[in-house]
N, C-alpha and C positions, 0 to 999 in steps of 0.2 A: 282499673288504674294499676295494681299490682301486677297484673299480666300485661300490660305492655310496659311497665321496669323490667319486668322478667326478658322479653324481648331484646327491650333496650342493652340490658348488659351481657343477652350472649350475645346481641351480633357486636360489641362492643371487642367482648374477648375475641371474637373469630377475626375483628380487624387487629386485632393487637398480636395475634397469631401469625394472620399474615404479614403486619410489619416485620415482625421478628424474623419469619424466616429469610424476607428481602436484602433488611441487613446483615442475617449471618452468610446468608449469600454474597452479597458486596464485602464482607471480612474477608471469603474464601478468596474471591477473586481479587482481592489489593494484595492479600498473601503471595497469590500466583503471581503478579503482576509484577510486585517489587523481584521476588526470585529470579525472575524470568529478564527483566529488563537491569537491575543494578548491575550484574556484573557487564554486559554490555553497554552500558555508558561509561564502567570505569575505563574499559580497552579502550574508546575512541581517542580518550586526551596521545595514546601512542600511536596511530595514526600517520601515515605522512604520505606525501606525491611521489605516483608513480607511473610511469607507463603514459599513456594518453596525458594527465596533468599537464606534462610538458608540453610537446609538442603542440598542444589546442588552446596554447595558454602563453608561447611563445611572443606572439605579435602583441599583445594585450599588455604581458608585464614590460617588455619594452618601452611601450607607450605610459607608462603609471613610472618608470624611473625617469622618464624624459620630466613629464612635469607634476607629476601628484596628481593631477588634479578628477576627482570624483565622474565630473561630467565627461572629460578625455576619457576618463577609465570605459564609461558606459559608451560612445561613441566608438570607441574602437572595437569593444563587444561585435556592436552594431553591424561593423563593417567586417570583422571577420564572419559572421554570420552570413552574410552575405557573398561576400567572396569564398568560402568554405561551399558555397552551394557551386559555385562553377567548377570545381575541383572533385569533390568529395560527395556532400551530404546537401540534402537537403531539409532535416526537421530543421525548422528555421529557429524555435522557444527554444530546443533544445540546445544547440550551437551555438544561440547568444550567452545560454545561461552555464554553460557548460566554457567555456570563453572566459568566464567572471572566477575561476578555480580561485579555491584560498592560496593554493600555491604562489599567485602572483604577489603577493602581501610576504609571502617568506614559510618555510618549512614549520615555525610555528605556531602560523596563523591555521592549518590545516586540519585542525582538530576541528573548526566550525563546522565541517563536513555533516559529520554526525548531526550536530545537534540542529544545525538549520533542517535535515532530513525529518528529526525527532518531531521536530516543534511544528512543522509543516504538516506531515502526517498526524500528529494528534490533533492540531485542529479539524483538519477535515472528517475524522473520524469522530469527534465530539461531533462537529455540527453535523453530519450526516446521522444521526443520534435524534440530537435533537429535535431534528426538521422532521426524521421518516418515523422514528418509533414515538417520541413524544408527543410532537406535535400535528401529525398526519393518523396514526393509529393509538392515542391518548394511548401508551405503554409509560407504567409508573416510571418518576423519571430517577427514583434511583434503582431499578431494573435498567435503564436507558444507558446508567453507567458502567453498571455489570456488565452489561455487553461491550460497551465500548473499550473498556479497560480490557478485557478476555481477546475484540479482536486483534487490538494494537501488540498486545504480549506475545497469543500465539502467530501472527503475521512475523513479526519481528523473529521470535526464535527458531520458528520453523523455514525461516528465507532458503531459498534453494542456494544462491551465494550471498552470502553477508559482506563480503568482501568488496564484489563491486554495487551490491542493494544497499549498504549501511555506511561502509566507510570508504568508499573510492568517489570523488566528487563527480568524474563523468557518467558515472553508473546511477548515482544519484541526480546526476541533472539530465540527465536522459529516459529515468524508467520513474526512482522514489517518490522524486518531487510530485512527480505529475499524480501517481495513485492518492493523495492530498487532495491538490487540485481539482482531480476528476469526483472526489467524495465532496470536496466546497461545492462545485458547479451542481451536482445534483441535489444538495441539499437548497441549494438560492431557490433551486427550480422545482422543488417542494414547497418550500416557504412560499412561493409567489402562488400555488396552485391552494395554498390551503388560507392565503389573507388575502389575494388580489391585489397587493401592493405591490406596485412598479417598479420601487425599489429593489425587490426584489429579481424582477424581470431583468433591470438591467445588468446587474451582478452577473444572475445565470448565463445571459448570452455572451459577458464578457466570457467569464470563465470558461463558458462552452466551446467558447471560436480559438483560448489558449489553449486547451487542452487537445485540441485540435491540432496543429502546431505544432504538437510534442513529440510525437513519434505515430507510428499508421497503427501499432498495437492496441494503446489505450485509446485513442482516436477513435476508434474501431468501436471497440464498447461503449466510448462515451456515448455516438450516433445512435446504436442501435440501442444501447436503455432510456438514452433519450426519447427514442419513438416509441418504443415499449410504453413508457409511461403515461406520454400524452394519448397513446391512443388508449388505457386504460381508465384515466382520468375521463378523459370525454365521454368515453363509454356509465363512466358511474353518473358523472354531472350533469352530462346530456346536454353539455355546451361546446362548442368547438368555434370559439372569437378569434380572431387573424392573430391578435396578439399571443395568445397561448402557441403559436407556432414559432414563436421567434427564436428562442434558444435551441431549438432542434433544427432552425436552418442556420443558426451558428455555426452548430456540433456539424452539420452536413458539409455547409464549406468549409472549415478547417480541415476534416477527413478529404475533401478534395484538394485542397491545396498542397497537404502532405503528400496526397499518393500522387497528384496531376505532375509535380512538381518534387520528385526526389533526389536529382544532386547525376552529378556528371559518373559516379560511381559505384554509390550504396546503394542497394536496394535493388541492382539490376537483376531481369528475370533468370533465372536460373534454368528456365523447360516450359515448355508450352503444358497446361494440365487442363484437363476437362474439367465442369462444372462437375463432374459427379465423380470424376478422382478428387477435385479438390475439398469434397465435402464426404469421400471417404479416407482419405489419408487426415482428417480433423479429428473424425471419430476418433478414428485407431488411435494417433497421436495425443488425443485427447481421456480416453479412456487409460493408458498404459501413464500419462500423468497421474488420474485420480488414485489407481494404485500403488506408484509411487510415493507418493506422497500423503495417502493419509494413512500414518503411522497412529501406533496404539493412541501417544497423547493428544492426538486430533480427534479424537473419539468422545475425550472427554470436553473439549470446544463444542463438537455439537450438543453432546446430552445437555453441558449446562445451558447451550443457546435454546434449544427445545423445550428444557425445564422450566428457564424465566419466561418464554416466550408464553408456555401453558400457566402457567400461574397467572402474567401478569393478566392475558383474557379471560380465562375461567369465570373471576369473580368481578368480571364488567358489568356497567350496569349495561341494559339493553338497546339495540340502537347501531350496535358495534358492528352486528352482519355484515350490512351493504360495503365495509371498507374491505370484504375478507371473499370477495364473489370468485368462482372461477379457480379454484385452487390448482386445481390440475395443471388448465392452459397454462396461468400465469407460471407455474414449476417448470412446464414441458418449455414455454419461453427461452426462459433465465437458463435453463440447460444449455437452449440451443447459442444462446449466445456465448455462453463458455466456450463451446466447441469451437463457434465461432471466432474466439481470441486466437486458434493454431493460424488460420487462413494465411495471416499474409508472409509468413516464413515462408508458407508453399510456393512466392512468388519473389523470393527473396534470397539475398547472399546472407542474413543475418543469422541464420541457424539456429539452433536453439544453446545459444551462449545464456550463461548466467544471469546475464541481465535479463533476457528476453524470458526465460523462465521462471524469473522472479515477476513479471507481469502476469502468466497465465497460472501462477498460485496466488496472485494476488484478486484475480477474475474469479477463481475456481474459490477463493474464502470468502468472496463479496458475492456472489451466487447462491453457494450454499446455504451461507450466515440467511440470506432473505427467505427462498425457499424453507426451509426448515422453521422459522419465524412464521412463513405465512401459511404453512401448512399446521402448524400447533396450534394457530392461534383459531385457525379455522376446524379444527378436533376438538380445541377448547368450546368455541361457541356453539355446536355441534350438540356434544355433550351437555348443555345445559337446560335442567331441567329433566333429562332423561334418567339419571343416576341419581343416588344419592350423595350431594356435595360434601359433604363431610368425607365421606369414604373416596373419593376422589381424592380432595383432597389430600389426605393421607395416603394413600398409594401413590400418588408423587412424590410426597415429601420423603415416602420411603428410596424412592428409586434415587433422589436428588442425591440422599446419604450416601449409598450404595453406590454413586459414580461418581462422590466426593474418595471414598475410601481406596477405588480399585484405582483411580487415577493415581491417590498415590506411589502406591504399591508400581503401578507404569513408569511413572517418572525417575525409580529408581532401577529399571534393569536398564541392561545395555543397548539397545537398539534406541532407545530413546538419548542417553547419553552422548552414541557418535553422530547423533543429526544433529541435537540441541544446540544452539549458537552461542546461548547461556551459558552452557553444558564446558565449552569449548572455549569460551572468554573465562570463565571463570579458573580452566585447567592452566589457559595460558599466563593470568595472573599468580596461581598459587607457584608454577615452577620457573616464576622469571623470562619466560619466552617474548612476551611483548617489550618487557624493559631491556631485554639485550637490543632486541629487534631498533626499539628505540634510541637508545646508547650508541650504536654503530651509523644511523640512519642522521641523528644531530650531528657525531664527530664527519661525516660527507659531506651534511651540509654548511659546516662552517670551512670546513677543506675547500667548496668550490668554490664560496663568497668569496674568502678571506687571501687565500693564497695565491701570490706574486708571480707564480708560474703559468704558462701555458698547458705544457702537460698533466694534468690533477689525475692521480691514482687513487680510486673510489673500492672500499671495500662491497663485495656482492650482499644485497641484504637477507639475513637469514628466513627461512618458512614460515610464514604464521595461518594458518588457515582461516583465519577471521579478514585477512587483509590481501587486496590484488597485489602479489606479489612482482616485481620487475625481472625482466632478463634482457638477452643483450640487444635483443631491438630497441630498446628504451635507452640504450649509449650513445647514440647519436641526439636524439631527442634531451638529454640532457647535455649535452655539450651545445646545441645549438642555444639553448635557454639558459644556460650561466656563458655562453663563451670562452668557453672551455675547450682542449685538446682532454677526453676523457677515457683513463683505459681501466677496466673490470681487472681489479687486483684478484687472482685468481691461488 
């Protein structure tokens, strides 16, 4: 009797151990999280349209001063979407949604930008959370948040342009929105895999067939993690039902309607390339991104993903294996479909503009973040029983300290400072650069609305590096959309 109280109350302390370090780890990362994200929320309220805004947004606000009316607003969407494809472009989600600019509501109203981006992106990344680490691989679900919190903060601050990724509305209805989207659709399509409800089924194939739709980049990835998955799943369940195909011939026809179907001018070939130039100029392209871009504080994104990911399996109960089979292929996978995100620039006028590289850091954090997850979790179970768990234990805890401490020590020298988006909202808050930016950008827009003249003399808006800045190709485009004669006071 007295030896199993004895029992009872160490594994008691060893769980009270583990709580504890969960939560000090979720303090760490709300810490990070708030630093990382407050000051760029505060920059969006200075925000305004620029560039593309007008122009794709011209026919649309026309029709909302004609008669208000909601459903006119969304019908004329519809139609420039569509008419846009005989001219221009063919992502057809993107063009409607991209159509719908705050702009057309007024210079005010364009601060929604941001936060329809914000609010969009966090849920998909919660639910993608929930569906794959909680409820697919039983990961504690406040580890589930730690991750989630860690991906959204360093996505967001390490954006390769924040400018048209954060607060430019066609950058975001063309690339932001849909990484959301593409995180909801996977997660329905998890949820359905791991309860067999329908419900679920039908969510995923919606979402799958918009996501679709949205541009040939994420489209791209959706299809190909979509087949990834089912044929992983089938492989574990050893069931393969007509229905578990549906979302994956969703994601199949939207990627085809996107690329069958691209627009009288975007997207046109740029050179004929072989199969095996076009999957070496991915690599190259693709490897000269991962060096790029993963700067010292991305370093400590992985450790802590690695760290939670090993804790939270370590001390699973048993059972856990079968979800973890295959570690290599599934890695060697998920690589290749990163590389795979370069592809269709190779066939394309789009180039590796800001937006579009704000996709293939967004592939290359959602690749990793899993890999790294499913390879720890697979060390973890590995590990069990072979070592002494106590001692484990503690040699992680120690290493978790050790890349809580140096991270700091990272986030304060310079290389991290001139990438940091954070870094850079917060510099343009403290020395007044947004709020002139602002101040000059309102006194325009009341000058176009307001003023009795035909000719309107517009001051050039000053640099903010957080925001797509305008130049004089955008003077015509503003003069068509106030009706204005407009000349760049220089």
């Amino acid at each position: 009797m007295l030896h199993r109280l004895m029992e009872q109350l160490k594994n008691n302390k060893k769980s009270v151990f583990n709580h504890a370090a969960q939560i000090i780890i979720l303090l760490v990362v709300i810490k990070y999280f708030y630093d990382m994200i407050n000051p760029i929320i505060k920059v969006a309220q200075y925000s305004h349209p620029t560039m593309d805004d007008y122009w794709m947004t011209t026919y649309v606000h026309e029709q909302w001063l004609e008669n208000h009316s909601v459903l006119g607003f969304i019908a004329a969407a519809f139609r420039y979407a569509i008419g846009i494809y005989k001219t221009w472009d063919g992502n057809f989600l993107s063009m409607f949604i991209t159509s719908m600019s705050p702009a057309v509501f007024g210079d005010y109203a364009y601060s929604f930008t941001f936060y329809f981006m914000f609010v969009t992106f966090c849920i998909g990344s919660l639910a993608a959370m929930y569906a794959i680490l909680y409820r697919r691989f039983r990961m504690p679900l406040i580890n589930c948040v730690s991750m989630a919190l860690l991906f959204i903060a360093f996505f967001m601050n390490f954006l390769v342009n924040a400018g048209e990724g954060l607060y430019w509305w066609p950058g975001v209805a063309n690339y932001t929105f849909f990484f959301g989207m593409f995180m909801f659709a996977h997660s329905m399509s998890a949820l359905y895999w791991e309860s067999h409800r329908k419900v679920f089924l039908v969510i995923a194939s919606i979402f799958m067939f918009l996501v679709g739709l949205g541009n040939p980049f994420t489209s791209l990835v959706s299809a190909c993690l979509c087949a990834y998955e089912a044929a992983f799943t089938i492989y574990e369940k050893r069931t393969a039902k007509t229905l578990n195909w549906i979302p994956l011939a969703c994601a199949v026809v939207g990627l085809i309607v996107v690329v069958a179907a691209p627009g009288n001018k975007s997207r046109m070939p740029i050179g004929h390339l072989s199969v095996f130039e076009t999957i070496k100029g991915c690599f190259v392209d693709g490897t000269k991104f991962i060096n790029a871009m993963n700067k010292p504080p991305m370093y400590f994104y992985y450790g802590m993903t690695a760290i939670i990911s090993f804790w939270s399996f370590y001390g699973c109960s048993d059972g856990r294996e079968r979800k973890f089979k295959l570690p290599i292929p599934v890695s060697v996978l998920l690589l290749c479909l990163y590389y795979a995100s370069f592809s269709p620039t190779k066939y394309t006028q789009s180039g590796y503009y800001g937006r579009v590289l704000d996709t293939n850091f967004f592939v290359m954090m959602t690749m990793f973040t899993i890999i790294i997850m499913y390879l720890c979790a697979w060390v973890a179970l590995w590990l069990k029983g072979r070592f002494n768990k106590a001692a484990v234990n503690y040699a992680v805890g120690f290493i978790a300290v050790c890349t809580v401490i140096l991270s700091v020590k990272t986030l304060k020298k310079p290389d991290y400072l001139n990438t940091s988006v954070a870094s850079m909202a917060a510099g343009a808050l403290q020395f007044g650069t947004v709020q002139e930016y602002d101040r000059i950008l309102d006194e325009r827009y009341e000058e176009l609305v307001n003023s009795p003249y035909w000719d309107v003399y517009i001051t050039r808006a000053p640099y903010v590096p957080m925001f797509y800045n305008d130049d004089d190709s955008s003077r015509q485009a503003i003069a068509d959309y106030y009706r204005k004669n407009v000349i760049i006071a220089e």
